[in-house]
MIMI-872998 format. One record per residue (C-alpha): z, x, y; residue number from 1; residue in one letter. Coordinates in steps of 0.5 Angstrom, whole numbers. Example, Ala and Ser with C-alpha at 12.3 -4.5 7.8 and 13.67 -1.06 7.14 Angstrom:
// residues 2
> zz  xx  yy  n  res
> 16  25  -9  1  A
> 14  27  -2  2  S
//
This chain:
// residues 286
> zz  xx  yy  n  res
> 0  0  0  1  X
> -2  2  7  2  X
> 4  2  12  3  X
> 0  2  18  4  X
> 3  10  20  5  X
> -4  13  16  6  X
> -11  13  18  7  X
> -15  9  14  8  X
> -23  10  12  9  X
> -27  2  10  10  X
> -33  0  9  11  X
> -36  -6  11  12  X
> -42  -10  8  13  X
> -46  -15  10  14  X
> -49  -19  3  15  X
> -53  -25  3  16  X
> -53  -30  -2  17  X
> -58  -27  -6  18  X
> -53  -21  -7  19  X
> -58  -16  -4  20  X
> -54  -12  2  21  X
> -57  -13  9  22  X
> -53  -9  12  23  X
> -47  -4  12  24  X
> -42  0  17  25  X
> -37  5  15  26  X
> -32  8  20  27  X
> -24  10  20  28  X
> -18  9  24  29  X
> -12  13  26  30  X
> -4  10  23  31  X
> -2  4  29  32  X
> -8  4  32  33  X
> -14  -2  32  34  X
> -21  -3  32  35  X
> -26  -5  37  36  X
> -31  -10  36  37  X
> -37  -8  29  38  X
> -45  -10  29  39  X
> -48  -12  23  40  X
> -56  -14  23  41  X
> -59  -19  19  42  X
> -65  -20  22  43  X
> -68  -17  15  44  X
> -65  -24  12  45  X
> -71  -28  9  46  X
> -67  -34  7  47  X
> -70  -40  3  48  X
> -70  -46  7  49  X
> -62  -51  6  50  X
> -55  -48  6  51  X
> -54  -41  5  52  X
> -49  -36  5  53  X
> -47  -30  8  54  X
> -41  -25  6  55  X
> -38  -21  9  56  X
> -34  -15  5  57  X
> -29  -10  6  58  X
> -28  -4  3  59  X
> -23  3  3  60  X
> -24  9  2  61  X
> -23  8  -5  62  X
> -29  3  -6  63  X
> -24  -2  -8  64  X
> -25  -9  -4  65  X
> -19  -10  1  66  X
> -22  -17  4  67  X
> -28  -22  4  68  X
> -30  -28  8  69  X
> -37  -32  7  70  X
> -40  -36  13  71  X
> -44  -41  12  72  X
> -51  -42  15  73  X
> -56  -48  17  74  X
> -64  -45  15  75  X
> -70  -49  17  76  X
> -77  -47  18  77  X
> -81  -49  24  78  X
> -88  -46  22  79  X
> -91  -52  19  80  X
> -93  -59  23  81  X
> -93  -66  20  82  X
> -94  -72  25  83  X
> -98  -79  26  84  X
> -106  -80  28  85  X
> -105  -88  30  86  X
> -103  -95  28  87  X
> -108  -100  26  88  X
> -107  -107  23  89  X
> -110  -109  16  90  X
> -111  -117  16  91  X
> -107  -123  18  92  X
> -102  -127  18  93  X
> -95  -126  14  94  X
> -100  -121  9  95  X
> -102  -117  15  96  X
> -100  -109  14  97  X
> -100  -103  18  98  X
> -103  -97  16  99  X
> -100  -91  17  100  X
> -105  -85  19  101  X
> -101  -79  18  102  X
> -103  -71  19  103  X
> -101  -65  17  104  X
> -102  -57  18  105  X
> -105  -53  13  106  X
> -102  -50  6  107  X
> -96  -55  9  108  X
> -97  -60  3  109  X
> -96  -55  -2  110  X
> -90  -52  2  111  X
> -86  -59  1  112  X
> -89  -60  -6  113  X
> -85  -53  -7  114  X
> -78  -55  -4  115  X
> -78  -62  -6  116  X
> -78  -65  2  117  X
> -76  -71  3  118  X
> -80  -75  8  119  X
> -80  -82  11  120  X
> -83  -87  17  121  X
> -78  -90  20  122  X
> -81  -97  23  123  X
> -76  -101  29  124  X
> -79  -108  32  125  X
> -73  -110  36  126  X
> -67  -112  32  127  X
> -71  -110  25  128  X
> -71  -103  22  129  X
> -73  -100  15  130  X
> -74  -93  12  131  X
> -81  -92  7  132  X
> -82  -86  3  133  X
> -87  -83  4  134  X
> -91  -77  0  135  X
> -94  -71  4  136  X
> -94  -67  -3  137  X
> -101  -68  -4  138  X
> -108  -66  -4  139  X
> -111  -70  3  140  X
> -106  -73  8  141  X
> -104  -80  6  142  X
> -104  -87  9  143  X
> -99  -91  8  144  X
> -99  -98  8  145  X
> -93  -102  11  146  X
> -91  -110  11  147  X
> -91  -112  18  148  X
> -84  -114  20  149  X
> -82  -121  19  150  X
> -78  -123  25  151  X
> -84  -119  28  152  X
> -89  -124  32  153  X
> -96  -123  36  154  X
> -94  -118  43  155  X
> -87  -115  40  156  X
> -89  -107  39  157  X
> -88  -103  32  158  X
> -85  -96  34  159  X
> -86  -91  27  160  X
> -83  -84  27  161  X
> -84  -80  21  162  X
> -79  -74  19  163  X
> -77  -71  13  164  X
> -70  -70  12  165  X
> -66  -62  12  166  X
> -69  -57  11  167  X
> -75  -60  14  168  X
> -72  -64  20  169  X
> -76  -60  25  170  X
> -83  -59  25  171  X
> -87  -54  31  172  X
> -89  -61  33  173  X
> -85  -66  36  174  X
> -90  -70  40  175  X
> -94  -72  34  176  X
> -88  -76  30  177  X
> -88  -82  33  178  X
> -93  -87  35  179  X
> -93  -95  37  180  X
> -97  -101  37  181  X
> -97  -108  39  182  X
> -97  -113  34  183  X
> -103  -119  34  184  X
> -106  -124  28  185  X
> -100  -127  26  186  X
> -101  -133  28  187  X
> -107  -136  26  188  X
> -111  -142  28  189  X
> -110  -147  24  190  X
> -117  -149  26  191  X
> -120  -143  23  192  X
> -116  -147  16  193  X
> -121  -152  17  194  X
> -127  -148  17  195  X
> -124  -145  11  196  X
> -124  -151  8  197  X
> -130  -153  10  198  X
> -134  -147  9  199  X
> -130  -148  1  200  X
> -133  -154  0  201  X
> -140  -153  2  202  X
> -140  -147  -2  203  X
> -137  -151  -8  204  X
> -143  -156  -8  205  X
> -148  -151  -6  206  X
> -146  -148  -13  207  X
> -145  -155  -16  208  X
> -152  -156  -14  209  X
> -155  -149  -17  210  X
> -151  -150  -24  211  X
> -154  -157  -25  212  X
> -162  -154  -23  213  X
> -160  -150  -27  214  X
> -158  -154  -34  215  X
> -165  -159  -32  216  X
> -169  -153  -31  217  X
> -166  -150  -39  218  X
> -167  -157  -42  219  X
> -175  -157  -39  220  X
> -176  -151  -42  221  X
> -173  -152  -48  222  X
> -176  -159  -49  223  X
> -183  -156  -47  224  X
> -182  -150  -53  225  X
> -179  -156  -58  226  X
> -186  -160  -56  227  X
> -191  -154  -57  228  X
> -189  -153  -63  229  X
> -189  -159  -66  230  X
> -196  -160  -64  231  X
> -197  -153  -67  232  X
> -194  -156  -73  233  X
> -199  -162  -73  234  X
> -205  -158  -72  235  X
> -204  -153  -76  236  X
> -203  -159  -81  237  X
> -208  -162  -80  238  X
> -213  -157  -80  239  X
> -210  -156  -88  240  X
> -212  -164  -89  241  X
> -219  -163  -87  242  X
> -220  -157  -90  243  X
> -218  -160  -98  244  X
> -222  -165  -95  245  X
> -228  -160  -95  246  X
> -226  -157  -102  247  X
> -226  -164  -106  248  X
> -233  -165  -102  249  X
> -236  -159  -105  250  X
> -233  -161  -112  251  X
> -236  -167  -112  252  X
> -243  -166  -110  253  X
> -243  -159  -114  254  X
> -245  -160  -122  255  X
> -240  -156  -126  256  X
> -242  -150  -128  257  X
> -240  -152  -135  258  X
> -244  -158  -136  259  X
> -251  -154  -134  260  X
> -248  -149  -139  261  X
> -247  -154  -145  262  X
> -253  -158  -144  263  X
> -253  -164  -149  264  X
> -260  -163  -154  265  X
> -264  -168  -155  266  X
> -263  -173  -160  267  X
> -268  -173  -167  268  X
> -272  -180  -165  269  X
> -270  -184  -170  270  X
> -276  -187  -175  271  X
> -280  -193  -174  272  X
> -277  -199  -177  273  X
> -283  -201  -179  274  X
> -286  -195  -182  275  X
> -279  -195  -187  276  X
> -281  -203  -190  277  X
> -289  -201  -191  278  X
> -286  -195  -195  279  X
> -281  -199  -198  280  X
> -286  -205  -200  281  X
> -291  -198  -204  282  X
> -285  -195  -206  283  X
> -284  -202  -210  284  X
> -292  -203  -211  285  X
> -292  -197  -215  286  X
//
């Protein structure tokens, strides 16, 4: 143990919270006496964004560590941008939306992506609020579409503001986080239901119209195949009826070859009767 009445040799250190060493100071002081103010740098510190620590070390003579005392930090980075291009309205009534449009610097996706950054649009219309999440990690700036307020009416103005949570509460850019908007379309005129409701009627009887024509034209043309091919039927049928005709004809007007072939011999002419009875009566005689 030191009484204080010895001088004493101590080293100090500066360590980041990755372990490495960023600085150091080494130095002596005389029994009973103090020590002025020590500099140390971190300006080789290169932290990743979020909570990091710094540790201060003492050490004696001896290398053995007499006290430490950490400190913590807040590390942002400021060398990326995200912002807002516009606002526009998509549709009418209670399904109208806000598009979003959003931008953002060059690599800044993949360096969100990377540390898993938390972003959101924040949407205010008078006394009606709400968060949206939103993913700037891709490849193209996204556009987000939003529900319009419901407490909101025509005149009332929409204010967005995008921002990621910390680390990533702070861009290089400010003036492009937020953008405004005046709401409009959301009530619609009855009268164009009307219309709606006319134009849906004349569209049904055009297509009620179109169908009917449709199935007289395809029972026209069915019937008109079904016709000629009967009467191809009956012709044809007719045809093999005169045909036969002709063949029976040429049969009966035809000798049959085996007639002409087996022609009957001529009869033996029989003698005369009366030749038989004079031969008879000198067969008797003699």
């Amino acid at each position: 143990m030191l009484n204080g009445s010895d001088s004493f040799s101590f080293t100090i250190l500066l360590v980041g919270d990755q372990g490495v060493m960023l600085d150091s100071f080494s130095g002596s002081v005389a029994g009973g006496s103090g020590i002025g103010p020590i500099n140390l740098s971190a300006t080789s510190w290169n932290p990743e964004p979020g909570m990091r620590v710094l540790t201060l070390r003492l050490l004696d003579g001896r290398g053995v560590e007499v006290t430490a005392a950490d400190g913590v930090f807040e590390v942002r980075r400021t060398d990326w941008n995200i912002g807002l291009v516009g606002l526009e309205l998509d549709g009418e009534g209670a399904e109208q939306q806000i598009r979003v449009l959003t931008k953002r610097g060059d690599g800044v996706g993949a360096m969100l992506d990377q540390y898993n950054a938390d972003c959101i649009l924040s949407v205010v219309s008078g006394d009606h609020s709400m968060m949206h999440r939103v993913d700037l990690t891709g490849t193209f700036s996204p556009t987000v579409g939003i529900d319009r307020p419901e407490s909101a009416e025509d005149g009332d103005e929409v204010v967005v503001t995008i921002g990621c949570a910390f680390p990533w509460d702070v861009d290089s850019d400010p003036s492009d986080d937020e953008s405004r908007i005046i709401l409009t379309g959301g009530q619609t005129d009855p009268s164009k239901y009307n219309d709606m409701g006319t134009s849906l009627a004349a569209a049904l009887l055009v297509i009620g119209v179109s169908v009917a024509l449709a199935w007289m034209v395809r029972n026209y043309r069915e019937g008109k195949e079904l016709m000629e091919m009967a009467m191809a039927a009956a012709e044809e049928k007719m045809v093999e009826q005169k045909v036969a005709r002709e063949v029976v004809e040429e049969e009966d007007v035809l000798p049959d070859e085996d007639e002409e072939l087996q022609t009957p011999e001529p009869a033996p002419e029989s003698p005369d009767e009366d030749d038989f009875e004079a031969r008879l009566k000198r067969l008797m005689r003699d």
